[in-house]
C-alpha positions in Angstrom: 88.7 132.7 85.5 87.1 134.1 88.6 89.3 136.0 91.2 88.1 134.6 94.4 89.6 134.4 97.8 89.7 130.7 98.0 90.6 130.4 101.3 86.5 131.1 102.1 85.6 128.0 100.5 86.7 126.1 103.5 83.9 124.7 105.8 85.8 121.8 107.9 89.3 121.4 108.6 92.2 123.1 109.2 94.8 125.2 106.3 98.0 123.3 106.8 100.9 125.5 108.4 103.4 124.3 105.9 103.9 122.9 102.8 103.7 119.4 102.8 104.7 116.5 100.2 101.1 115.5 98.4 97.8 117.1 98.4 94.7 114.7 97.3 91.6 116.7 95.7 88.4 114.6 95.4 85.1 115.9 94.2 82.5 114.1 95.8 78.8 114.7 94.3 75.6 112.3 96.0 73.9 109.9 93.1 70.2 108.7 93.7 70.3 107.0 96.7 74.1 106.2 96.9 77.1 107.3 98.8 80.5 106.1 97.2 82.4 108.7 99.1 82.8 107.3 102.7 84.5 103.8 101.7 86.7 105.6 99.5 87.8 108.1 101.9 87.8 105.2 104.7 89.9 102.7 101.9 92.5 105.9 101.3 92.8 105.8 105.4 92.9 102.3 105.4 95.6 101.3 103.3 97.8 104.6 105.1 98.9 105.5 108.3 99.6 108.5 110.6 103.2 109.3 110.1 102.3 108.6 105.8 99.8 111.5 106.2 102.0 113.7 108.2 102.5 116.1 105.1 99.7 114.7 102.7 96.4 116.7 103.3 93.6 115.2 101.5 90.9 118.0 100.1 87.3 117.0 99.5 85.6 119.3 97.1 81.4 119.6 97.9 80.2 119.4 94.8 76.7 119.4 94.9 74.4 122.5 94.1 71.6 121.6 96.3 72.2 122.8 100.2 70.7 119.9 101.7 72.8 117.1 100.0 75.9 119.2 101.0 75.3 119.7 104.7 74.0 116.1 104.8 77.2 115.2 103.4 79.7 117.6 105.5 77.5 116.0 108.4 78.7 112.8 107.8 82.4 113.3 107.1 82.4 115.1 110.4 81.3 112.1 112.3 82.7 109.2 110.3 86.5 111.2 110.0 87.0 113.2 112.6 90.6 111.4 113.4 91.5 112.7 109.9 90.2 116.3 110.7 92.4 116.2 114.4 95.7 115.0 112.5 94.7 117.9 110.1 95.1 115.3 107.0 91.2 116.6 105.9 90.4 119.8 104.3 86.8 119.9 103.4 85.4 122.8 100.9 82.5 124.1 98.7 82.1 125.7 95.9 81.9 130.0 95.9 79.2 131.7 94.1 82.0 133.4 91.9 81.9 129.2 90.5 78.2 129.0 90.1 78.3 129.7 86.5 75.9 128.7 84.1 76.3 125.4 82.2 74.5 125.9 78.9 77.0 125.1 75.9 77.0 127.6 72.8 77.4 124.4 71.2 78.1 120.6 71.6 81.1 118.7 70.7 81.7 114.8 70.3 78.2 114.0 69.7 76.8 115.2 73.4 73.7 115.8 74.8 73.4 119.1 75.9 72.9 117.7 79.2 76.4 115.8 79.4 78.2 119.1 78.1 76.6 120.4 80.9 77.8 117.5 83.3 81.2 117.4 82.1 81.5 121.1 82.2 80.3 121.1 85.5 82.9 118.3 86.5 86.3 120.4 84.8 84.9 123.7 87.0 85.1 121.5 90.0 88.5 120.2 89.2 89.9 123.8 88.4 88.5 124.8 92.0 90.5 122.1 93.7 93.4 123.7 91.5 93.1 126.8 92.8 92.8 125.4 96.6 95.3 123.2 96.5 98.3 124.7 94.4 100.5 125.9 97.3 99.3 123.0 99.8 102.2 121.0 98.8 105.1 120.4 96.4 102.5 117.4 94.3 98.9 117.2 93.9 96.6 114.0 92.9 93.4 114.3 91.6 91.0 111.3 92.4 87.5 110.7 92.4 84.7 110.0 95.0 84.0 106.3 94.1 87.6 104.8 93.9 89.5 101.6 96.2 93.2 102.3 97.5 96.1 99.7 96.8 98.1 98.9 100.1 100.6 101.4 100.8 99.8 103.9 98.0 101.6 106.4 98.9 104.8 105.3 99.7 104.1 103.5 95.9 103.2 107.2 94.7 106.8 108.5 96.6 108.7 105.6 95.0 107.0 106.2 91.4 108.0 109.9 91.7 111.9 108.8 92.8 112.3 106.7 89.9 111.9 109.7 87.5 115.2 110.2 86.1 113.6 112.8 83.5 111.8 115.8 83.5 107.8 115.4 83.9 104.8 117.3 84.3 102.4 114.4 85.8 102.4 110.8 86.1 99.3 108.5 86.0 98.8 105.7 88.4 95.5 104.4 87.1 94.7 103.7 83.6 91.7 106.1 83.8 92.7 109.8 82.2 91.3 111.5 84.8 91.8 109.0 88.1 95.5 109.3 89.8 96.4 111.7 87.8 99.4 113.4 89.8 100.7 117.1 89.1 104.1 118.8 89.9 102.2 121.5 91.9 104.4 124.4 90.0 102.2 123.8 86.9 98.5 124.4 88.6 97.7 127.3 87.6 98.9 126.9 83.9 96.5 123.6 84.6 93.8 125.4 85.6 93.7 127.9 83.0 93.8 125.6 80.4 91.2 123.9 81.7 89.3 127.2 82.0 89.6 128.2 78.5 88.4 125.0 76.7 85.9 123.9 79.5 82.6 123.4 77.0 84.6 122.3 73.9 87.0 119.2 75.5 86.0 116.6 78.4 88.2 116.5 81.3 90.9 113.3 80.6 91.1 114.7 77.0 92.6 118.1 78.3 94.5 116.7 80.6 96.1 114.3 77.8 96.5 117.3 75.7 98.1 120.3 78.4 100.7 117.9 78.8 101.5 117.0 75.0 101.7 121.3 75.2 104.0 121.2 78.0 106.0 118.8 76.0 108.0 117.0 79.0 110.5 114.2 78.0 108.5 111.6 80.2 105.2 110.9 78.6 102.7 108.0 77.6 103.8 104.7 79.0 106.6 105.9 81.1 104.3 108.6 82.8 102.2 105.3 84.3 103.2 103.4 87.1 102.2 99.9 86.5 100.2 98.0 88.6 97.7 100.7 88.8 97.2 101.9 92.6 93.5 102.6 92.4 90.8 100.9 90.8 87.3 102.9 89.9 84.3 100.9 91.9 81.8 102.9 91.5 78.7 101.6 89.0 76.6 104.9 89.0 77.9 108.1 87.4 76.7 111.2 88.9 75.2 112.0 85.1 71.7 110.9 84.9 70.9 107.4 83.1 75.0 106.8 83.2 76.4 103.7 84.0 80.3 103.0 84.2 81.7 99.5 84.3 85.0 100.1 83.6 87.8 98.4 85.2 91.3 98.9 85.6 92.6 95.2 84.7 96.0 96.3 86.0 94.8 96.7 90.0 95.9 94.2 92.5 97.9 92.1 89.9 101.1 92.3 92.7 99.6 92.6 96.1 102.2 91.1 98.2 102.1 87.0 99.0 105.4 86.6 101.4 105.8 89.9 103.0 109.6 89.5 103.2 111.8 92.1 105.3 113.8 93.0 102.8 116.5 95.0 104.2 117.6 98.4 101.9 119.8 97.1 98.9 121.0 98.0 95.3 119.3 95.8 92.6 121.0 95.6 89.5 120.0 94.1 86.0 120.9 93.7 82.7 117.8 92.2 81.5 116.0 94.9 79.5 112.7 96.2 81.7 109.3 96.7 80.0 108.1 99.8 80.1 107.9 101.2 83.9 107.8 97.7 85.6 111.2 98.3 87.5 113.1 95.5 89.3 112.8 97.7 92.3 109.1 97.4 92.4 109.5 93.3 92.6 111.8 94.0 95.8 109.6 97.3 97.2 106.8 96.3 100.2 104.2 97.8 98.0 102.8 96.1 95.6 104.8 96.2 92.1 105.9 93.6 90.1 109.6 93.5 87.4 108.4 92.9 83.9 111.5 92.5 81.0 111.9 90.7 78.2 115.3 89.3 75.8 115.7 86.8 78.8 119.2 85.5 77.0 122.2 82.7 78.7 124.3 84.5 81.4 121.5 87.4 81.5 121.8 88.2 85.6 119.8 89.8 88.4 121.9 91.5 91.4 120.7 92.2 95.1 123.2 93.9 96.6 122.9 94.6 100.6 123.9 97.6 101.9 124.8 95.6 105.2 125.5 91.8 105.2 122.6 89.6 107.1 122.2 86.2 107.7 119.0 85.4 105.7 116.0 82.9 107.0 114.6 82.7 103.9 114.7 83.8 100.1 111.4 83.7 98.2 111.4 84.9 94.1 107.8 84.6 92.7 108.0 84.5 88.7 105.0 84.7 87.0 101.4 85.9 87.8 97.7 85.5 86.7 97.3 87.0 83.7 100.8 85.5 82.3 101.5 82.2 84.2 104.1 81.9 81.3 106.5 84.5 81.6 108.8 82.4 84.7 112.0 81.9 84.4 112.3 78.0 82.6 116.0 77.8 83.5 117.8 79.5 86.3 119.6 79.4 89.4 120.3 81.3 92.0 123.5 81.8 94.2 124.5 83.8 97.5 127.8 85.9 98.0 129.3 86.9 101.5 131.0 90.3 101.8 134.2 90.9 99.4 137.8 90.4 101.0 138.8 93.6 98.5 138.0 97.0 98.4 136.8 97.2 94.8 134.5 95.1 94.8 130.9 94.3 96.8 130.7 90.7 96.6 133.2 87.4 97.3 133.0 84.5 95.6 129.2 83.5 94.6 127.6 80.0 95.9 125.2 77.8 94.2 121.9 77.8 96.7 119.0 77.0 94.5 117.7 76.5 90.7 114.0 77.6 89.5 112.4 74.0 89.0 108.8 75.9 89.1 107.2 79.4 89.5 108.8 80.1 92.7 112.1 79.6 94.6 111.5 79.2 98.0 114.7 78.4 100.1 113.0 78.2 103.8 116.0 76.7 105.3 118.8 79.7 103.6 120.8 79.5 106.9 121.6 76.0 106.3 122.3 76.1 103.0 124.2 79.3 103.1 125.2 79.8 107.2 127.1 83.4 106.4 126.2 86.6 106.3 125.1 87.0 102.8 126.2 90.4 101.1 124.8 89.6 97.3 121.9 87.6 95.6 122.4 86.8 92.2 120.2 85.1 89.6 121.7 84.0 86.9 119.5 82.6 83.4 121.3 79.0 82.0 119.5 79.4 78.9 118.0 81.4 76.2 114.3 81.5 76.7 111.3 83.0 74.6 109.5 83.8 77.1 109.6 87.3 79.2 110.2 87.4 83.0 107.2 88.7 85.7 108.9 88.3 89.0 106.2 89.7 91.3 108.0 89.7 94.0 111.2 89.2 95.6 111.1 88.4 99.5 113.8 88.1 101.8 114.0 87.5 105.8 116.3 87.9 108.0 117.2 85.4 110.5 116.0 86.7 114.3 
């Protein structure tokens, strides 16, 4: 691999002072008379906000050989994002001639065109350049793409995802795509990189990336690497590979965007209904979009909120259920409300009856009148065996003002 200075490749922006939390690479490349790249940049800015980006830089990689199509393209960042570049949230580079290798495959693999060994080879030696930029930016890096759409509040999701990790990892996914939202503890970049270096005309991209961390052998792998609902979904229709078109869709993405927006102060949520896969109740109570998936949904099985400080409530909302399995609601359930417990060893008093699941969703608009204390526990409780699994998509609760 080429010993470069990589600090030259940068052409607008600002090196951040210190480490920060997540760096974002994107390779962006122009197709024939298309530009994906603004209204993905402008969704990641969208759906984010200053004090998110205060230590998440994103880098945009220039990929394009031609001159022209890269200074038109630095030209436009620079007057479409300059609030990015001020908050120094925007690093954008370019390839260094040490990079400008040739393409031409000894040989092809998987049945390619010697034109798409070229392409993909051209895309993993844009991806090990961001590597090398980025790997002491911060303590993570994500690798996206130029032609993606942002989930609301994706990276406090992406902070959340990474808290949840009781285990030790090497990268998590939050796409379904191989090679979109791929995130990387940034310790193993260079071992990344050089990987990708060594089998750069034999393997494409989101194979190599499946098989460096089957190498690495971390304990969290295959499902549980995946944060369900995916955060970003691929829009683009044109690939930057001649004659290409990609339709894919990530049928995960914007399954739990919020409904009722609750305030849901900080609690402890506790369950003993077995959770599928990485759909954790905590996603059903988080602000970002998540949703609880679990299954074995026997009599006596139980849900616990638990407040950290008692509150009078407004309202409770608990959404079961969602598009793609309208079945999996809770047939037979209630749930009841606890104030604060008289003894020390325990969190909750006595529990009271304040509503059953007679559809979808229980929505108790009028809690203070049914339960007119301040409420230190939530509990639902199932009555009766059930086939069905449990979706609750989301769990809202206000406070009374």
């Amino acid at each position: 691999m080429p010993d470069v200075d990589i600090s030259k490749a940068l052409v607008l922006g600002k090196l951040p002072q210190n480490k920060g939390f997540l760096t974002v690479g994107i390779p962006t490349v122009t197709r024939s008379g298309l530009f994906y790249f603004g209204a993905t940049l402008q969704s990641l800015v969208n759906y984010s906000n200053t004090e998110d980006r205060q230590d998440v830089v994103f880098v945009v990689l220039l990929s394009d050989t031609n001159v022209t199509q890269r200074e038109k393209l630095l030209s436009i960042i620079s007057a479409n994002f300059s609030n990015l570049i001020d908050e120094g949230s925007l690093n954008v580079i370019q390839l260094l001639p040490e990079f400008d290798l040739s393409l031409s495959p000894s040989r092809t693999t998987y049945g390619d065109s010697t034109d798409r060994v070229r392409w993909r080879t051209k895309q993993i030696l844009d991806f090990i350049f961001l590597l090398q930029y980025c790997k002491q930016l911060s303590d993570y890096y994500m690798q996206l793409e130029d032609d993606i759409e942002a989930s609301p509040d994706y990276l406090l999701a992406i902070r959340e995802f990474i808290e949840l990790q009781q285990e030790d990892w090497v990268d998590l996914q939050f796409t379904n795509f191989l090679s979109i939202g791929r995130l990387y503890k940034a310790q193993y970049l260079d071992q990344l990189a050089e990987f990708l270096w060594t089998f750069k005309r034999e393997q494409p991209v989101d194979f190599l990336f499946d098989i460096f961390r089957q190498l690495m052998v971390p304990v969290v792998t295959g499902d549980q690497a995946r944060r369900q609902p995916s955060l970003f979904q691929h829009v683009g229709t044109v690939s930057s590979l001649n004659n290409k078109t990609q339709l894919l869709k990530d049928n995960t993405y914007g399954l739990a965007n919020r409904e009722f927006n609750g305030d849901n102060p900080p609690a402890e949520l506790e369950t003993n209904i077995p959770t599928y896969k990485t759909y954790s109740l905590k996603l059903a109570y988080s602000k970002i979009p998540g949703f609880f998936w679990g299954h074995n949904l026997l009599k006596d099985k139980y849900i616990s909120i638990i407040f950290r400080s008692p509150a009078v409530l407004s309202r409770v909302v608990i959404a079961t259920g969602n598009a793609k399995k309208p079945i999996d609601i809770l047939h037979n359930a209630k749930l009841d409300a606890a104030p604060l417990s008289a003894s020390d060893s325990a969190k909750c008093g006595e529990f009271n009856y304040v509503g059953s699941f007679e559809t979808a969703t229980l929505d108790i608009n009028n809690f203070e009148t049914v339960f007119p204390y301040a409420v230190s526990c939530l509990r639902i409780t199932v009555l009766a065996d059930q086939d069905a699994w449990l979706i609750i998509r989301e769990i809202a609760v206000f406070l009374k003002k």
